[in-house]
N, C-alpha and C positions, 0 to 999 in steps of 0.2 A: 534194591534197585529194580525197575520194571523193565524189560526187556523191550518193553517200546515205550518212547516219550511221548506218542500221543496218537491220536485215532490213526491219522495218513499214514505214519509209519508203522502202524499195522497192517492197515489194510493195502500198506504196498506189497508185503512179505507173506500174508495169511488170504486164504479163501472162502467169501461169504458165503452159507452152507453148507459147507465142508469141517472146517473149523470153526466157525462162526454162524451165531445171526441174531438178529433184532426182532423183539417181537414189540409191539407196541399199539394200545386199545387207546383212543380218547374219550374223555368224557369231560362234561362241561360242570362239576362239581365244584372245580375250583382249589381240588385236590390231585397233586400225580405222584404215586406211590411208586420205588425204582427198585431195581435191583443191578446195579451195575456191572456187576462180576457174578453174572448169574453162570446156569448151566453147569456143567462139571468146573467151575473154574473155582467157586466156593459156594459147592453144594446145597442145597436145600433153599438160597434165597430165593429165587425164582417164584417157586412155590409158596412164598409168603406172601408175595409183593402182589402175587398175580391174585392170590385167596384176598387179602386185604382190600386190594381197588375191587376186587367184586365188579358187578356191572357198572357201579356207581362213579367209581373214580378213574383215573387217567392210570395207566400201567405202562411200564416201560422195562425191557430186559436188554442187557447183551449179554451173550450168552456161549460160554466153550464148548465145544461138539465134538472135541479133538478125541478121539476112540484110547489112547492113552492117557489117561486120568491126569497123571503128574505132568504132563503135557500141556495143557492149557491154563496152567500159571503164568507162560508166558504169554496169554491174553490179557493178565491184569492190567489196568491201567490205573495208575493211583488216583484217587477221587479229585485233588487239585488238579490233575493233567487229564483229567476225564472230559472229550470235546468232541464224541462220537456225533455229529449235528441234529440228527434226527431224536437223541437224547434231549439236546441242550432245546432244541424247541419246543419239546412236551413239558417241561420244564419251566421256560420261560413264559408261559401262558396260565403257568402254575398259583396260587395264594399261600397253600402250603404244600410242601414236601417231604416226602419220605422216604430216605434209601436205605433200605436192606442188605446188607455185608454177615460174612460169615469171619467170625475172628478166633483164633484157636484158643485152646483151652480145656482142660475136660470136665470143668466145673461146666455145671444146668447155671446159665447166668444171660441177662440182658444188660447189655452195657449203652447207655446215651449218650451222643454227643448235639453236635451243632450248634446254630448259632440262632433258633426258635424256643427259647427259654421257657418261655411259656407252654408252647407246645409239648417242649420235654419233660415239663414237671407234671401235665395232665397223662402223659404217656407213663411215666414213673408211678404215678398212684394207682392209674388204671392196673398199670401189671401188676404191683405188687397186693392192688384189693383181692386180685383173683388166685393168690399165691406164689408170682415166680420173685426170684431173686432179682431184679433191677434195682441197675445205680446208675450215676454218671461215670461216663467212661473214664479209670485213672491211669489209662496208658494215655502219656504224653504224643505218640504218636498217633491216635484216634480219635482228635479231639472234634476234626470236624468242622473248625473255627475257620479255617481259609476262604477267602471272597470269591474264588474260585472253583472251589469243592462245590462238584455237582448238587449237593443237598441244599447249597446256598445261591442256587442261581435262575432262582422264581421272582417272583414279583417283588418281593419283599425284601430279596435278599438276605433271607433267613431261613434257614430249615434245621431238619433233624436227620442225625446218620447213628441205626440203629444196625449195635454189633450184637449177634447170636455165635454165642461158645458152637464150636464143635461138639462139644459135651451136651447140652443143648439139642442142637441138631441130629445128634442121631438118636437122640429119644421120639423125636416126631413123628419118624419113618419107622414105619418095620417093611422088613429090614431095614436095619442101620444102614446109613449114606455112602456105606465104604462100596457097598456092590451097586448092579442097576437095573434094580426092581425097587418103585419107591411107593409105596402106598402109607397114604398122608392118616394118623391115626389120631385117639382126643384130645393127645396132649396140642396136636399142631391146630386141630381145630382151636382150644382156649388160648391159643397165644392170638391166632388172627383176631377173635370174640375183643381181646384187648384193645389192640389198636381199631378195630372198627367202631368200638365203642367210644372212642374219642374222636374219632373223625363224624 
């Protein structure tokens, strides 16, 4: 259960730049690359999302800031309850969509869901021609399928919500994601190489 049901009731209880904040680049590719539960809240997406959109494509973060690590879970907002508006507009100007989630696990694994089939099966080949482990998501609860899950709420109403293991994530960084010094090494470069090359 999320500790707030939706943007307002966060931001009634929480402080923008203190605890929070948004960062967000536009671009008119036609593409907006997210990271919803960025920053300390599930570590490392941020930096995928923001490497991925590159200058080319639209980027969009919200992001934990809270100095106590296990402290800004209680920023998550579940992706169907995800209605932060400055999100949902980079979004809804979107053709395709990409949201970046970090999901635990200590298996090195890329898990896909959503509801851009298409999309997801060129994402799945891309990753797996360059060696990682990618499947479709088989946790029932990360499926991604909801009409209102941020990843489906572009143009098309359809997108892709892309889970990165734990396991995963702290191979990208050295140091490992656990502390806060994060320098992005080649494994984190060929993952972005993946998705940029579909996009």
């Amino acid at each position: 259960m999320d500790h707030y049901r939706n943007f307002t009731h966060l931001k009634n209880h929480e402080t923008e730049f203190r605890d929070y904040r948004i960062r967000v680049r536009e671009r008119g590719s036609g593409a907006a690359i997210l990271a919803p539960h960025g920053g300390w809240i599930e570590r490392g997406t941020s930096q995928v999302a923001d490497a991925v959109a590159g200058h080319r494509h639209s980027f969009y973060a919200f992001e934990g800031l809270k100095s106590n690590l296990k402290s800004n879970w209680t920023l998550h907002i579940t992706s169907d309850h995800f209605d932060e508006p400055i999100g949902l507009a980079v979004v809804s100007r979107a053709d395709r969509v990409i949201a970046f989630h970090g999901a635990k696990g200590s298996e090195s694994a890329i898990y896909l869901g959503g509801l851009d089939l298409e999309l997801r099966a060129e994402l799945l080949e891309s990753c797996r021609s360059k060696g990682f482990r990618a499947f479709d998501d088989p946790s029932p609860s990360r499926q991604g399928k909801g009409a209102t899950n941020i990843c489906n709420r572009g143009k098309t109403g359809q997108g892709v919500q892309v889970e990165l293991t734990f396991g995963l994530r702290k191979r990208m960084f050295d140091p490992s994601p656990c502390g806060t010094k994060w320098e992005q090494n080649r494994l984190f470069d060929r993952i972005v190489e993946c998705f940029q090359a579909v996009l």
